[in-house]
N, C-alpha and C positions, 0 to 999 in steps of 0.2 A: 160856628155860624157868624158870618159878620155882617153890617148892615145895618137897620132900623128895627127888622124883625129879630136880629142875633140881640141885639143890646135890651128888646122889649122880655124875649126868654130867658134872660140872663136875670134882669131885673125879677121878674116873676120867681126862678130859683133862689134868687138870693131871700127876697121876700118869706117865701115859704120855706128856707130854710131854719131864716132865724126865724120866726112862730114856731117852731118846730122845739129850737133850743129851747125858747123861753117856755115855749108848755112842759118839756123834758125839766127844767130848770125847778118851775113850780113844781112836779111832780117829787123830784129829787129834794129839796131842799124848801119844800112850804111853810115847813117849822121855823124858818130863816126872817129875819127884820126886813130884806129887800125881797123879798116873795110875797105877792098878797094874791088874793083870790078877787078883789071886788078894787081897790083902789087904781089909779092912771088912768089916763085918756087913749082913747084908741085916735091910731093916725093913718093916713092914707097908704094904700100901700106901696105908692115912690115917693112918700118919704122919707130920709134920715131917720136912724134910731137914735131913742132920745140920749141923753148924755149922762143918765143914769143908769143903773144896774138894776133898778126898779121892774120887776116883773108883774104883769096886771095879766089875769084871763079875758076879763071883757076886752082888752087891747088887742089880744091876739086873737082872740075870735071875730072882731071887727076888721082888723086887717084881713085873715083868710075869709071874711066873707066879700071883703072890698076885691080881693082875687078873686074868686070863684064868678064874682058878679065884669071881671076884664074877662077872665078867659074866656064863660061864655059868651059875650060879647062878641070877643073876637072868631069861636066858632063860627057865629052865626052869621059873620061876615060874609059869604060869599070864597072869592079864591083866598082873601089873606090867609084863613086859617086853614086851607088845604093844606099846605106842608105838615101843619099841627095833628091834623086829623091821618091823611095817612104817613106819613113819617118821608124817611128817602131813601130812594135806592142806588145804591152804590156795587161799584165792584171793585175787589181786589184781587189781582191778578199780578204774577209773577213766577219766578223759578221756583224749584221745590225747595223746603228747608231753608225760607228766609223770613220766617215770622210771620204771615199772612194769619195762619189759625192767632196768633197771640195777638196782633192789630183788633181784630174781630173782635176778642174776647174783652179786650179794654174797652172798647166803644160799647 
């Protein structure tokens, strides 16, 4: 997707993926000096990650709620979040035995 809306869901995966590490991160290694449960500040969620290795839960649970509180948003937009809600449809068409099933399978 490119656009304003490709760079807005890109932003939002990137988003949710690091919370993602960083809750993995805590989970994996909480015993660790840079893991804490309670310390860091939570930041918006287009902001830059901090410049430290510092992992905080309330940071990441602030972040995914600062998400959860865009997307609905943007649901309830009206047409913006049609493409979000029902997805797109496409076709792939061609000769036989040239990848079509494995294109499919990537996406």
């Amino acid at each position: 997707m490119e656009g304003e809306l490709g760079r807005l869901y890109q932003r939002w995966s990137e988003t949710l993926t690091q919370a993602l590490a960083h809750l993995e991160a805590y989970i994996d290694f909480s015993e660790d000096d840079n893991v804490s449960a309670g310390a860091g500040t939570a930041r918006p969620c287009c902001s830059p990650p901090p410049p430290s290795r510092h992992v905080s839960l309330p940071a990441v649970d602030a972040t995914v709620r600062v998400l959860e509180q865009e997307l609905g948003a943007h649901l309830q937009d009206g047409r913006r979040g049609e493409l979000l809600r029902g997805g797109v449809r496409a076709v792939i068409a061609g000769p036989p035995n040239v990848g079509k099933s494995s294109l499919l399978n990537l996406l």
